[in-house]
N, CA, C and O of each residue as an XYZ file, in Angstrom:
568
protein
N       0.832     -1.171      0.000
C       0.000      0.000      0.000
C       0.883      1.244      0.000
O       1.726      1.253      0.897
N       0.866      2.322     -0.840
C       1.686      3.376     -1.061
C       0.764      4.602     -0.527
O      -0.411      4.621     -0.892
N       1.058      5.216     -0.017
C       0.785      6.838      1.055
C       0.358      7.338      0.051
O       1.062      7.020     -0.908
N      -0.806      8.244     -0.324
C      -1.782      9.010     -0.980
C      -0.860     10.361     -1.178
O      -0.075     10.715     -0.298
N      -1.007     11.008     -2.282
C      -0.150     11.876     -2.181
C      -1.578     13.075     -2.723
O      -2.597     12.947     -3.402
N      -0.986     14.087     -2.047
C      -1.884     15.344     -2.096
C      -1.963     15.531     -3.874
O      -1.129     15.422     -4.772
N      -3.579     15.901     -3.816
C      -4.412     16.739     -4.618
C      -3.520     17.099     -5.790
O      -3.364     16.581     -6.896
N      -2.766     18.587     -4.944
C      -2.114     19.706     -5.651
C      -0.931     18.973     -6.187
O      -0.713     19.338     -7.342
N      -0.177     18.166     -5.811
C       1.002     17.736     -5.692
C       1.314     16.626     -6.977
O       2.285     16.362     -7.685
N      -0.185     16.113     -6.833
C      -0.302     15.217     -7.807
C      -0.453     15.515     -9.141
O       0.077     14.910    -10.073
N      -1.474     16.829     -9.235
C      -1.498     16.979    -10.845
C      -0.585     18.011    -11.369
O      -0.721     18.431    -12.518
N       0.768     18.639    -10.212
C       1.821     19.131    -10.427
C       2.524     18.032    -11.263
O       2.981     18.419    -12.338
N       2.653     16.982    -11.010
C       3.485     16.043    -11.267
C       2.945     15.668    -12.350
O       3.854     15.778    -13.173
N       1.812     15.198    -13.007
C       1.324     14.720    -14.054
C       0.563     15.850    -14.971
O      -0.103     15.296    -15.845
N       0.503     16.884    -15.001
C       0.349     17.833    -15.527
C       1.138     18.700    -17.094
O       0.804     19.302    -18.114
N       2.489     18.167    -16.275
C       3.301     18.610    -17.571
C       4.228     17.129    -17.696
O       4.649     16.346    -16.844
N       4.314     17.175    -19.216
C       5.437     16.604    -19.388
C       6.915     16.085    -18.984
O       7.792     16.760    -19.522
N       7.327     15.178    -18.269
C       8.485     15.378    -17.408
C       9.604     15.565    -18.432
O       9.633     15.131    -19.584
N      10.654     16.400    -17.697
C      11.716     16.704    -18.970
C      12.607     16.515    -17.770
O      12.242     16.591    -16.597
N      14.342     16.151    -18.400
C      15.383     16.653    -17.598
C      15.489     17.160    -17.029
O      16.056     16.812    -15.994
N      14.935     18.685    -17.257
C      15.220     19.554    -16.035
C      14.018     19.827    -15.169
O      14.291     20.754    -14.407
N      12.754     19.365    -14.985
C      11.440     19.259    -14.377
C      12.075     17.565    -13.364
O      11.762     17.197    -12.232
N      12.872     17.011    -14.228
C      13.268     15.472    -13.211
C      14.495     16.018    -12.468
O      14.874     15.107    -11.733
N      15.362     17.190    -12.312
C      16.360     17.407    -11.709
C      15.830     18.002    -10.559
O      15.961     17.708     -9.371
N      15.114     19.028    -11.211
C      14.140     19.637    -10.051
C      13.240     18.972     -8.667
O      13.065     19.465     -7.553
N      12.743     17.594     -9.273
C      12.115     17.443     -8.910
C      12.854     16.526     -7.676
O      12.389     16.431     -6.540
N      14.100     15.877     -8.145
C      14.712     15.198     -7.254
C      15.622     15.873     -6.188
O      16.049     15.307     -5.182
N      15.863     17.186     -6.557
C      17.113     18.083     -5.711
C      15.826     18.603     -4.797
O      16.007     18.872     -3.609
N      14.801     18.702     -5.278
C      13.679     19.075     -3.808
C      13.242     17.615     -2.853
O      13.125     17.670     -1.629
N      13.076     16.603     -3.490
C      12.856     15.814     -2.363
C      14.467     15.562     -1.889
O      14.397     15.758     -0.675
N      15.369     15.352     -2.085
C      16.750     15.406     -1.860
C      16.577     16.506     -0.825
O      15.827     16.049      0.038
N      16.830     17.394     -0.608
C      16.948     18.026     -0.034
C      16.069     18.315      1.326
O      16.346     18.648      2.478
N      15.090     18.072      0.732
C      13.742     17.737      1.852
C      14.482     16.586      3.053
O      14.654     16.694      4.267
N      14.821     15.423      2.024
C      15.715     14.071      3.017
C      16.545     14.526      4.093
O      16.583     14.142      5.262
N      17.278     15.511      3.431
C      18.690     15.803      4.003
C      18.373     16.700      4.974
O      19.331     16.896      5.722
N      16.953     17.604      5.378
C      16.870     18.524      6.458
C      16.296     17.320      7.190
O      16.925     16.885      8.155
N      15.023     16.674      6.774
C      14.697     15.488      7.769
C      15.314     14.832      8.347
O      15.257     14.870      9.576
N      16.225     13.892      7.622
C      17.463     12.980      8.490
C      17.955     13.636      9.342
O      17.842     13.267     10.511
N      18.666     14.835      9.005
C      19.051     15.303      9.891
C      18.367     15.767     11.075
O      18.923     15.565     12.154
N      17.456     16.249     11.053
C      16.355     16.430     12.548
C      16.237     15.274     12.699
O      17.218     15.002     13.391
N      15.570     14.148     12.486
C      15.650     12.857     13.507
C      16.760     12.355     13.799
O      16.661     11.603     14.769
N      18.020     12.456     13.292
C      19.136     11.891     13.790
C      19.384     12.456     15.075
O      19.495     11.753     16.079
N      19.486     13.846     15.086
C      19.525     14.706     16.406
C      18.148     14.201     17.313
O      18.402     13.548     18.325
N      16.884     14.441     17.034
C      15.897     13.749     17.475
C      15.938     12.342     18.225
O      15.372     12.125     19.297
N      16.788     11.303     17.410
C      16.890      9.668     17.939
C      18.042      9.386     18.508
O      18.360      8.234     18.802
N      18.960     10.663     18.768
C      20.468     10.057     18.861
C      20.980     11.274     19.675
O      21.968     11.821     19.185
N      20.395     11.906     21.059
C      20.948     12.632     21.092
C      22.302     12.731     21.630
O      22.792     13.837     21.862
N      23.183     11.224     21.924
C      24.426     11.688     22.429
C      25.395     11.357     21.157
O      26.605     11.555     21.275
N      24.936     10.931     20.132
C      26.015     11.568     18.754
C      25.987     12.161     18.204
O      26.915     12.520     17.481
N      24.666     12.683     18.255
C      24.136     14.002     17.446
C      23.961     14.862     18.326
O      23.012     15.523     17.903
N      24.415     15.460     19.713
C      24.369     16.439     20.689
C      23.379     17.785     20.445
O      22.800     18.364     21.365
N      23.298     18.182     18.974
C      22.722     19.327     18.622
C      21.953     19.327     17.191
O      22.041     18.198     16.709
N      21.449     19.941     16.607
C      20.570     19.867     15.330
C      21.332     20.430     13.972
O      21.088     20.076     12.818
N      22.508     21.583     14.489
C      23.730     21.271     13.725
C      24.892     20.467     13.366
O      25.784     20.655     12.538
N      24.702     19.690     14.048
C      25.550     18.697     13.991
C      24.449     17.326     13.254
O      24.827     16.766     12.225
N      23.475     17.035     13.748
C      22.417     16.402     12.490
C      22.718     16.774     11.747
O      23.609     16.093     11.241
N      22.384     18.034     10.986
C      22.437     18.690      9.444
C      23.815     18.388      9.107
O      24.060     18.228      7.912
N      24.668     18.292      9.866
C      26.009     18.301      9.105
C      26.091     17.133      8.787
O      26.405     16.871      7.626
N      25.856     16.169      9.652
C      26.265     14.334      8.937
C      25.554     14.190      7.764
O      25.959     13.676      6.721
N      23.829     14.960      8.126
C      23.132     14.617      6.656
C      23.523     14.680      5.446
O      23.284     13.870      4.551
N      24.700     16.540      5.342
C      24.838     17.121      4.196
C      26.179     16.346      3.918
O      26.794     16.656      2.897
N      26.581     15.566      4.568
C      27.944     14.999      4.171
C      27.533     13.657      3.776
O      28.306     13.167      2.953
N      26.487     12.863      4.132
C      26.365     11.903      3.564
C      25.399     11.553      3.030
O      25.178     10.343      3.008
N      24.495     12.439      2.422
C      23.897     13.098      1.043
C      25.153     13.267      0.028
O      25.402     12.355     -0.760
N      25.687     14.066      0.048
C      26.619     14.014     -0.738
C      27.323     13.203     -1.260
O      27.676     13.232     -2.438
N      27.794     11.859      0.069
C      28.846     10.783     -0.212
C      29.860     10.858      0.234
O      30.565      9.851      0.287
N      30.332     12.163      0.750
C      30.841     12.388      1.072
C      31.672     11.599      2.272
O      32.687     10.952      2.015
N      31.153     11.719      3.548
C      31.241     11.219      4.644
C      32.649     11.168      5.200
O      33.493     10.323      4.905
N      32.807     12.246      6.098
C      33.929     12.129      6.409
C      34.113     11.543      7.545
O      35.284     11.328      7.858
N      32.908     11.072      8.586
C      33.291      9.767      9.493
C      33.679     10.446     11.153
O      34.048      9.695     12.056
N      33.508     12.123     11.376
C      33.354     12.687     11.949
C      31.838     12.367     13.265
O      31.562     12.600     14.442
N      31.381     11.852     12.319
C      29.795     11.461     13.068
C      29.470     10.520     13.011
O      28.807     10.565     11.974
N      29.388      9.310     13.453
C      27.988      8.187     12.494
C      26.610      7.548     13.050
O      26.599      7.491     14.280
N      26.073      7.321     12.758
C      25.287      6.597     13.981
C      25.464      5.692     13.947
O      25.692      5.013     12.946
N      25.393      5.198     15.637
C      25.721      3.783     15.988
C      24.215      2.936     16.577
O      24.230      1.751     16.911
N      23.400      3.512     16.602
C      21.854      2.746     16.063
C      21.449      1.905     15.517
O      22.457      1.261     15.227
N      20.520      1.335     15.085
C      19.798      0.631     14.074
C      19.000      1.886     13.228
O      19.216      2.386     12.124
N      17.990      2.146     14.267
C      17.322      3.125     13.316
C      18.538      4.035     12.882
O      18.967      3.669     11.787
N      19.114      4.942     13.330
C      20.126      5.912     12.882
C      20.781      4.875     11.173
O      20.735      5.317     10.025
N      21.128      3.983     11.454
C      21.562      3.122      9.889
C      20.572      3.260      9.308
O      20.691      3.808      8.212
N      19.528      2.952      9.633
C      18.230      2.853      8.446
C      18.282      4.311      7.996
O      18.339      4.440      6.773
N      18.275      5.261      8.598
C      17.808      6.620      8.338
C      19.354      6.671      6.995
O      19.303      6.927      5.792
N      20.421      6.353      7.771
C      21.619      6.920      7.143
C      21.891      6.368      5.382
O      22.428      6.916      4.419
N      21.217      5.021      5.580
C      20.845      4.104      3.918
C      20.098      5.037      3.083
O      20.561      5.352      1.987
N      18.482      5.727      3.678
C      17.996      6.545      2.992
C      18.411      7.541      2.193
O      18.052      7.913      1.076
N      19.605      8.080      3.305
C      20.136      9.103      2.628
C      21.105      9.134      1.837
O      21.700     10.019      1.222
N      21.196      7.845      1.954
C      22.873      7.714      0.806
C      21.947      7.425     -0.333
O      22.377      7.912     -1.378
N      20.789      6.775     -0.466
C      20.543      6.275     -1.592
C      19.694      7.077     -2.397
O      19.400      6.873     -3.575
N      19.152      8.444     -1.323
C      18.782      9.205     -1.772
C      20.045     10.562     -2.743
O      19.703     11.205     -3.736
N      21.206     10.633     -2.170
C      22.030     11.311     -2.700
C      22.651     10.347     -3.892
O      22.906     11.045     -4.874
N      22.944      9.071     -4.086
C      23.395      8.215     -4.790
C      22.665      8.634     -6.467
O      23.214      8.773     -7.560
N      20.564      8.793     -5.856
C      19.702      9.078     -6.683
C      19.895     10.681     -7.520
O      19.492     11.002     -8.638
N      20.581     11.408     -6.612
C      20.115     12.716     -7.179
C      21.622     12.778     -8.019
O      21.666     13.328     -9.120
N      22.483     12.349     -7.586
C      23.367     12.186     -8.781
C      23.434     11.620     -9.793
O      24.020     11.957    -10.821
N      22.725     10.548     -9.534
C      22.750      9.820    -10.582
C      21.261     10.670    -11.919
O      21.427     10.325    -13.089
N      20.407     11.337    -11.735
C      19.478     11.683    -12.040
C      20.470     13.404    -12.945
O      20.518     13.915    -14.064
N      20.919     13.603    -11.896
C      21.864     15.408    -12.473
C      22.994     15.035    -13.900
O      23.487     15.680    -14.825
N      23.027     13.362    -13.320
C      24.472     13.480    -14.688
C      23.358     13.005    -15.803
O      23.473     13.353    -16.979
N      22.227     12.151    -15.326
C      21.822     11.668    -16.709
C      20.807     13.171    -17.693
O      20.435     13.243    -18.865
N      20.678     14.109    -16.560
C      20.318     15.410    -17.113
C      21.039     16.328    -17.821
O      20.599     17.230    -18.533
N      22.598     15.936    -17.493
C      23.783     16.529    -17.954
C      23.614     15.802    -19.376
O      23.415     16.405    -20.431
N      23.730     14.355    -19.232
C      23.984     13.610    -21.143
C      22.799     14.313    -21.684
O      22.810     14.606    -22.879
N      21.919     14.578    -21.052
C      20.421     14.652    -21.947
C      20.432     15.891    -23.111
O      20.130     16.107    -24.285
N      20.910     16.432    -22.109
C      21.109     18.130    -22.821
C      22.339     17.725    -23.718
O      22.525     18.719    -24.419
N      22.845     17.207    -23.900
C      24.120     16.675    -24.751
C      23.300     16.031    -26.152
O      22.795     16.398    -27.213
N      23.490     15.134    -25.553
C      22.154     13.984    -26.461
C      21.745     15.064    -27.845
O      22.264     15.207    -28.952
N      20.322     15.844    -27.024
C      19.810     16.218    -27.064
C      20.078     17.448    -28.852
O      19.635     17.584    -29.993
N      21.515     18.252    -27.505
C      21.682     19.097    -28.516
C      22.681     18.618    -29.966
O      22.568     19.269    -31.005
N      23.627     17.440    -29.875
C      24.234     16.971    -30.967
C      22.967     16.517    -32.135
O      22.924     16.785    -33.335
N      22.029     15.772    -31.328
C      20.882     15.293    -32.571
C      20.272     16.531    -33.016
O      19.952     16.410    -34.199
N      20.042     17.431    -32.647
C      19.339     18.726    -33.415
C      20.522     18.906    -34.141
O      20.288     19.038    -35.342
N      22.418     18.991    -33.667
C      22.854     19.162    -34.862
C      22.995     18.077    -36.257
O      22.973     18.104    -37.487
N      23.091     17.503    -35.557
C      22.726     16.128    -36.877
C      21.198     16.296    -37.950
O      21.347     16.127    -39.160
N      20.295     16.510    -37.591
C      19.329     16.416    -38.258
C      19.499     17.938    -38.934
O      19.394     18.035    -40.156
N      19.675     18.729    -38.390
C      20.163     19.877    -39.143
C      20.737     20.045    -40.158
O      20.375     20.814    -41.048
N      21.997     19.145    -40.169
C      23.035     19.136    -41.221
C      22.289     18.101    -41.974
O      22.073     18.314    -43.167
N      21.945     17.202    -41.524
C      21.268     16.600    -42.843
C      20.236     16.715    -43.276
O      19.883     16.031    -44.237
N      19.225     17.858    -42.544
C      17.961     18.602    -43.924
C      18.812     19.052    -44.524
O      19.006     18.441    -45.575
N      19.854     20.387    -44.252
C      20.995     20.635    -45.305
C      21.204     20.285    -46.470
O      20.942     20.664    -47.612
N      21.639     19.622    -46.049
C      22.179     18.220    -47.378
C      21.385     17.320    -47.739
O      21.922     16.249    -48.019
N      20.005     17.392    -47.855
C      18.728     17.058    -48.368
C      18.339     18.050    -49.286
O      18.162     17.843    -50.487
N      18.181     19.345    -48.596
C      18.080     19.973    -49.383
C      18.887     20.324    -50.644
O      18.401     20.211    -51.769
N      20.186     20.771    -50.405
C      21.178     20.832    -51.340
C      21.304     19.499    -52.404
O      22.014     19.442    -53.408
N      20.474     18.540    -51.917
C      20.496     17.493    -53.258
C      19.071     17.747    -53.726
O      18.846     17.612    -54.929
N      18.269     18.033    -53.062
C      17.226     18.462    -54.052
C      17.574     19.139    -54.882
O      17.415     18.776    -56.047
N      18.256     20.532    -54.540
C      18.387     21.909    -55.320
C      19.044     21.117    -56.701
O      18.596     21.200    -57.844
N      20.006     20.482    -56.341
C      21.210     19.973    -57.189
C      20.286     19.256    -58.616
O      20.524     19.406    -59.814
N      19.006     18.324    -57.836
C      18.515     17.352    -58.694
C      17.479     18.278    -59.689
O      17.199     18.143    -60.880
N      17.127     19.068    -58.884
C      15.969     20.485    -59.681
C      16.541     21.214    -61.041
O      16.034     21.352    -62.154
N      17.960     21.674    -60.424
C      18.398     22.199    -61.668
C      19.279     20.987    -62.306
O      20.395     21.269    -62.741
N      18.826     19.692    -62.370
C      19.900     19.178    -63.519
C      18.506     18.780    -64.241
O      18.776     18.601    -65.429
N      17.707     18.657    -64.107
C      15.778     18.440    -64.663
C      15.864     19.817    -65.243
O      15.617     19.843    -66.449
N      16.160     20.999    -64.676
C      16.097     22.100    -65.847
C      16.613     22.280    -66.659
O      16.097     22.940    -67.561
N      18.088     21.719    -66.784
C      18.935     22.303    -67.347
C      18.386     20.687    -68.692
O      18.507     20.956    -69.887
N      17.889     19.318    -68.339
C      17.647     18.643    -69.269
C      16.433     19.083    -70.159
O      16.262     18.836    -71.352
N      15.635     19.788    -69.309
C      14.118     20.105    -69.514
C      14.476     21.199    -70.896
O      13.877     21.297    -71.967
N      15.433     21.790    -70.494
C      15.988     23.218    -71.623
C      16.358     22.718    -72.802
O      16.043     23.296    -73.842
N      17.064     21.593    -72.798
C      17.746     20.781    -73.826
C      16.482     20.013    -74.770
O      16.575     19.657    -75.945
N      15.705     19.929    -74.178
C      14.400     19.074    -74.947
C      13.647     19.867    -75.831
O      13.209     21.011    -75.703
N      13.564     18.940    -76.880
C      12.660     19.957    -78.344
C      11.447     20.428    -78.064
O      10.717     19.483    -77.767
N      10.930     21.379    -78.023
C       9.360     21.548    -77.819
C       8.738     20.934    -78.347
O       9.251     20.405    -79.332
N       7.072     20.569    -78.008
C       6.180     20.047    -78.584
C       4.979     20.080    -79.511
O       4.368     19.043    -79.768
């Protein structure tokens, strides 16, 4: 059973077309959403490794990132569960930013490709037009 998702939220999402940058968007906001949450319940569930709510935010933003410099960790169960989320949530938003990066790549080489070859579609039309005129000229009238 999957959690109902609001009204507004929903026909935000299915409303427009998803593109690269509507899917980058869309993941660097729940991303980020993760990374203030984790971090308040880590401080919330853990308060003698997480002493303060800056110090939450900081493990979050470091291991969101991947970072992890090992300064903090939790030594929990739940604190691991929370800490998986967030790796796999940062794992996601990278992985989502580079495939937005090829897209726009992709993207813009095939517009130059099809470009160059209406081009040179055209230019063989032109080519084939005037060699029909230039035979058409050569032909005896009727």
């Amino acid at each position: 059973m999957t959690a109902p998702i609001h009204p507004k939220f929903e026909h935000r999402l299915t409303s427009k077309t998803m593109t690269a940058r509507r899917a980058g968007l869309l993941i660097a906001t729940v991303t980020v959403m993760v990374t203030i949450a984790a971090g308040v319940l880590m401080w919330a569930l853990d308060h003698e490794e997480f002493p303060n709510i800056g110090l939450g935010l900081w493990w979050a933003v470091q291991t969101v990132t991947t970072v992890g410099y090992g300064d903090v960790a939790p030594r929990n169960e739940i604190g691991r569960v929370i800490a998986t989320l967030v790796m796999l949530t940062g794992i996601g938003f990278l992985t989502v930013v580079t495939a937005s990066i090829t897209a726009v790549f992709v993207e813009s080489a095939r517009r130059r490709f099809y470009a160059d070859t209406e081009r040179a579609e055209q230019d063989r039309h032109s080519e084939i037009l005037e060699r029909l005129d230039r035979i058409e000229s050569r032909l005896p009238e009727p």
